[in-house]
SENULUM-774480 format. One record per residue: residue number from 1; residue in three letters; x, y, z of N, C-alpha, C in turn. Coordinates in nm, 3 decimals. Layout:
N
NUM ALA X Y Z X Y Z X Y Z
...
# end
This chain:
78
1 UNK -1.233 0.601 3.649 -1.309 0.594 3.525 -1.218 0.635 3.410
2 UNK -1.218 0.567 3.288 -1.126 0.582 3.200 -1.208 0.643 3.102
3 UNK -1.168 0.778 3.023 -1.225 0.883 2.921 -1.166 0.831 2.776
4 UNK -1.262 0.865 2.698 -1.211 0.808 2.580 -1.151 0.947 2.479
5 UNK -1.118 0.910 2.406 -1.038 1.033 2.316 -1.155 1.029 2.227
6 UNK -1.184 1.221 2.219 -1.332 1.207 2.120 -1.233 1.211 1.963
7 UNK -1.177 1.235 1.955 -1.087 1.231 1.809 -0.958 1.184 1.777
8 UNK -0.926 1.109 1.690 -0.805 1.070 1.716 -0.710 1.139 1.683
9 UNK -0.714 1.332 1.639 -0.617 1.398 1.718 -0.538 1.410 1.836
10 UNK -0.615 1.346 1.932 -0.613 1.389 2.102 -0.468 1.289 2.116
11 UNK -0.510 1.142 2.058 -0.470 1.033 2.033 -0.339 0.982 1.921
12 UNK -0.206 1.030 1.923 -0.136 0.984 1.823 -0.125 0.894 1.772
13 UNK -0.111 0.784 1.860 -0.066 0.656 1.828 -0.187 0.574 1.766
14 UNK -0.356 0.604 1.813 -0.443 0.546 1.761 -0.405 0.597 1.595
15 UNK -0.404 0.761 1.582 -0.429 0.780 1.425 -0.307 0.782 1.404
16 UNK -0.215 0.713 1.385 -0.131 0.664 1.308 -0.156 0.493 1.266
17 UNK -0.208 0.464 1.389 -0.238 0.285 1.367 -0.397 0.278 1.277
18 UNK -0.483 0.388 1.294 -0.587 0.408 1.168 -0.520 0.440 1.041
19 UNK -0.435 0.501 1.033 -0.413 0.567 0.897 -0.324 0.402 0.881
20 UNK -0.250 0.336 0.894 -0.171 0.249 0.849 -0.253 0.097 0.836
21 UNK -0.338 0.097 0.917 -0.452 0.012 0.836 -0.525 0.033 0.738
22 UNK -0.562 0.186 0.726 -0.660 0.188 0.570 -0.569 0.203 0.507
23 UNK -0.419 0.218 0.524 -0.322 0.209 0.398 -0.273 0.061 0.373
24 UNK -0.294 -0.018 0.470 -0.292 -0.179 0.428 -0.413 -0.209 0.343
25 UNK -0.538 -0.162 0.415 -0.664 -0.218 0.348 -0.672 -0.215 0.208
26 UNK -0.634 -0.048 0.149 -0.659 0.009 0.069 -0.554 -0.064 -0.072
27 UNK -0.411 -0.035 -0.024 -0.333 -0.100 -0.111 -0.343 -0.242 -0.100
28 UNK -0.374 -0.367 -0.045 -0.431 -0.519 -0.073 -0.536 -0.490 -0.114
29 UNK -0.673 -0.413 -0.110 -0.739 -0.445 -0.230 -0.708 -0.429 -0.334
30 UNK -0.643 -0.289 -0.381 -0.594 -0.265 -0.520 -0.468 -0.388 -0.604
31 UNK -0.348 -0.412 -0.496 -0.297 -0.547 -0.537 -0.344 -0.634 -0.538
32 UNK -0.458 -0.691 -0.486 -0.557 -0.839 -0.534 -0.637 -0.844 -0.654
33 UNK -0.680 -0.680 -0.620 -0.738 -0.682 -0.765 -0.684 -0.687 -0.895
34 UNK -0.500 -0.645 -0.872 -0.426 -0.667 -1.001 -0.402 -0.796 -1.049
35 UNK -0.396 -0.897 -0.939 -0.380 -1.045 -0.948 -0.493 -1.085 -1.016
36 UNK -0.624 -1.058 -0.994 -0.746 -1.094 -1.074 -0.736 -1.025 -1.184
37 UNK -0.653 -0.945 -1.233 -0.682 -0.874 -1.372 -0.625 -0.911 -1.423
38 UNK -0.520 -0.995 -1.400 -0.384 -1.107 -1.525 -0.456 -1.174 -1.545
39 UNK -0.567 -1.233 -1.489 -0.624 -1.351 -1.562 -0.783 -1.331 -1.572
40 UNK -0.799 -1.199 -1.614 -0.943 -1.168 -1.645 -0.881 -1.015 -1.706
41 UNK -0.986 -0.978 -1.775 -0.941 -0.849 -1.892 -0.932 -0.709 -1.797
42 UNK -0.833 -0.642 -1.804 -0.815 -0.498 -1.720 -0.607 -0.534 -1.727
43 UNK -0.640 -0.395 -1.645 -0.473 -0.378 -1.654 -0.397 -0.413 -1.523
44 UNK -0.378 -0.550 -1.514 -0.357 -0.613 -1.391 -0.226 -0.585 -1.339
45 UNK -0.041 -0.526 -1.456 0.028 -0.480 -1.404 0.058 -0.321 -1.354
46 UNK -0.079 -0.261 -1.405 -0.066 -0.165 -1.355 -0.122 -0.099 -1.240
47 UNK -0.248 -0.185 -1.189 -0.283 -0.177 -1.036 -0.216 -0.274 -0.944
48 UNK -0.138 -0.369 -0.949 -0.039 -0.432 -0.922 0.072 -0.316 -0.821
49 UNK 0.117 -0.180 -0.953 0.221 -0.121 -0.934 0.143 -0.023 -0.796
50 UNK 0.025 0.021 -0.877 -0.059 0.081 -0.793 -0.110 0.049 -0.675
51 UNK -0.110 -0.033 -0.649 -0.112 -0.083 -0.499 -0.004 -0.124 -0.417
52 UNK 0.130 -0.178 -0.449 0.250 -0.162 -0.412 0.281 -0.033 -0.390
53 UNK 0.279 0.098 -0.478 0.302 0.208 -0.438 0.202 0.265 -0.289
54 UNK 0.089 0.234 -0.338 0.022 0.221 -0.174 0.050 0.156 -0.042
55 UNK 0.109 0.064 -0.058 0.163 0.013 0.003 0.285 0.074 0.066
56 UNK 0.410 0.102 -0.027 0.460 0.166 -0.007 0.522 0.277 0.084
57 UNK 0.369 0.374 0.078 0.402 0.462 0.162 0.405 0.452 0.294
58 UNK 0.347 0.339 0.367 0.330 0.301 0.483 0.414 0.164 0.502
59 UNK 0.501 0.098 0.445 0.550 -0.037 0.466 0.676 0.001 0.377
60 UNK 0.796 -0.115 0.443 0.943 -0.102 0.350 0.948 -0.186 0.253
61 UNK 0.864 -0.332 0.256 0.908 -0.443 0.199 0.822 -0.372 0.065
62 UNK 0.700 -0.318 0.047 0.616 -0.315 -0.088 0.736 -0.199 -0.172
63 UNK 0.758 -0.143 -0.065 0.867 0.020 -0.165 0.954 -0.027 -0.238
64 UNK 1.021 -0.088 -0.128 1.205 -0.165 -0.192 1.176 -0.264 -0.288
65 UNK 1.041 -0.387 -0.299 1.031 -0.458 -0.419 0.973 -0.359 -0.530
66 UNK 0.896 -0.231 -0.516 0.862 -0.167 -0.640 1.003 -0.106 -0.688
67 UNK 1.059 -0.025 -0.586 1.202 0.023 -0.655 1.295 -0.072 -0.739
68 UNK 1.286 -0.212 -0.717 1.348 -0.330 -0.793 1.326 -0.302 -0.926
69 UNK 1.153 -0.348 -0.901 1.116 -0.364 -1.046 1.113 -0.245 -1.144
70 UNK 1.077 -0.135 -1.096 1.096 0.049 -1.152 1.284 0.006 -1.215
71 UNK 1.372 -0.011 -1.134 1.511 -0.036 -1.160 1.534 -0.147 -1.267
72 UNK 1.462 -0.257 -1.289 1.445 -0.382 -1.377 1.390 -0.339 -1.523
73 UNK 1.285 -0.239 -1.509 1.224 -0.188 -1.639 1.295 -0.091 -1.667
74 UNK 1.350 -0.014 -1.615 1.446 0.130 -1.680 1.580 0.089 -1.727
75 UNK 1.646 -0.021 -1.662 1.759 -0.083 -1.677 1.888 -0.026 -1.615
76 UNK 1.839 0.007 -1.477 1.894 0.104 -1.374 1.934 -0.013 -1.306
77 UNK 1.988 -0.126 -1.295 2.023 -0.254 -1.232 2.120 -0.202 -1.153
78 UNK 2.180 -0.203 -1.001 2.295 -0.177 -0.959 2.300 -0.335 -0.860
# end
């Protein structure tokens, strides 16, 4: 008979694979919603950034393209 883990303390690998889905979930809604705000009224590059930074913390590709653009606007180009 197989026992289930009552928390996903017990469980590493589940709560790491929970926490890195609501950090996908969380940062694609906030970046979709920046895409709908360029072409409807709100501040579409700045939940844009805001959801890339969410992204971010859990993924390489959203970090390294925000560090680009952070480097593109400061004029930190290397």
């Amino acid at each position: 008979m197989m026992t289930v883990p009552e928390s996903p303390d017990q469980n590493p690998q589940s709560s790491g694979l929970i926490r890195k889905t609501g950090v996908a979930v969380a940062g694609g809604a906030v970046t979709v919603a920046g895409v709908v705000m360029l072409v409807t009224p709100g501040p579409g590059i700045v939940a844009i950034a805001v959801g890339l930074g969410i992204l971010g913390t859990e993924f390489k590709r959203p970090r390294r393209l925000l560090d680009r653009v952070k480097n593109k606007i400061t004029g930190n180009d290397t």
